[in-house]
C-alpha positions as CSV (number, residue, x, y, z in Angstrom):
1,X,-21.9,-16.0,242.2
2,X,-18.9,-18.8,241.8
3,X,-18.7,-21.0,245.1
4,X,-15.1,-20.5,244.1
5,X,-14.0,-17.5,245.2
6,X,-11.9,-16.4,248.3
7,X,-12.8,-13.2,249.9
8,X,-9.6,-11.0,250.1
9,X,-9.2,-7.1,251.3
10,X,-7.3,-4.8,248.7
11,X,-6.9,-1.1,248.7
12,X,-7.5,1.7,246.0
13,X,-6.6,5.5,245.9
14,X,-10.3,7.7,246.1
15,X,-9.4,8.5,242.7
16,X,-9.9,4.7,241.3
17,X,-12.7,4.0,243.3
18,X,-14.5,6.8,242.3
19,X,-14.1,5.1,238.7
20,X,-15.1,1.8,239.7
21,X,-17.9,2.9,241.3
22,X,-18.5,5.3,238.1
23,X,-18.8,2.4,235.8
24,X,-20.8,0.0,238.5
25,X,-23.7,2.7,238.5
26,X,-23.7,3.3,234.7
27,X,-23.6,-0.5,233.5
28,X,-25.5,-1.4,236.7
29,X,-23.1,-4.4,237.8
30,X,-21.3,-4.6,241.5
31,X,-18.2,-2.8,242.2
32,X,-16.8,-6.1,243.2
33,X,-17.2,-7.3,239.8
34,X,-15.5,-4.4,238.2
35,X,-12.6,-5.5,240.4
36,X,-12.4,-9.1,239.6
37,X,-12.4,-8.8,235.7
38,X,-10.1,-6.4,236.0
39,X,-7.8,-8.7,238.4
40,X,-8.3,-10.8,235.6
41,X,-7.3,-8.9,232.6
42,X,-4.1,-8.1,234.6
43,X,-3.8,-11.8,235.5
44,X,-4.2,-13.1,231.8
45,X,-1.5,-10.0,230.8
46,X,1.5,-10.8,233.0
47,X,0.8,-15.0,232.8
48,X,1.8,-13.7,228.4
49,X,4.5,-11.5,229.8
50,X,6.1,-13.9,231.8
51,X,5.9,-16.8,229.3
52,X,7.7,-14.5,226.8
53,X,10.5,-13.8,229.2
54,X,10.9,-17.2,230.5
55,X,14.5,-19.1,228.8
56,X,13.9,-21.3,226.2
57,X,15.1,-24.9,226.5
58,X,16.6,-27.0,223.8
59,X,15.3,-30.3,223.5
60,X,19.0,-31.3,222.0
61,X,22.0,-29.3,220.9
62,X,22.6,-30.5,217.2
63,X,26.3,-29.2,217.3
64,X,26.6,-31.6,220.6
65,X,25.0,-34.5,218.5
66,X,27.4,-34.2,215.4
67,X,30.6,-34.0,217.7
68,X,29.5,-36.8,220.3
69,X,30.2,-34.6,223.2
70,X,26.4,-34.7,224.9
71,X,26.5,-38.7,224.5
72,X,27.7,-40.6,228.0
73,X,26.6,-43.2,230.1
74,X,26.9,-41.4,233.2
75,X,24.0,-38.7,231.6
76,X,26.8,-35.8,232.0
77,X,27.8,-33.5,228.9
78,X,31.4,-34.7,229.2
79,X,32.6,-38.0,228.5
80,X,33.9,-40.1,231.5
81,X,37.8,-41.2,230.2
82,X,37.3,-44.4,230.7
83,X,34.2,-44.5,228.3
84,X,36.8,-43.4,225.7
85,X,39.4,-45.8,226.5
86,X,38.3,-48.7,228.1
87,X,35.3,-49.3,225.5
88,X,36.6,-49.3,222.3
């Protein structure tokens, strides 16, 4: 058994349990087992489904680059006017 784990209460309709407990006689493994991989495979499922849905962030914006609009001293995406005027 991992030293690891955290003992938690969840609930299950009759009609799951039965399953669970179904499977944990015919493979001959504990019921608590059953739950854990399966709080696993879940786990593992939604961690892909929620990396897929999360925005995607550009490193730079090439169009920005070309133009010289994403380039300031102050770190903002406009340029300050007196960058423009005073430094040229």
């Amino acid at each position: 058994m991992d030293s690891q784990l955290s003992r938690v209460q969840v609930y299950l309709n009759p009609d799951n349990l039965s399953v669970v407990d179904e499977i944990a006689e015919e493979i001959r493994i504990k019921r608590s087992q059953i739950i854990r991989d399966a709080v696993q495979a879940v786990a593992i499922r939604y961690a892909k489904i929620t990396h897929l849905i999360k925005p995607i962030k550009h490193k730079k914006n090439a169009l920005l680059a070309m133009h010289g609009i994403g380039v300031s001293k102050t770190g903002k995406v406009g340029l300050n006017i007196d960058e423009i005027y005073l430094n040229d």
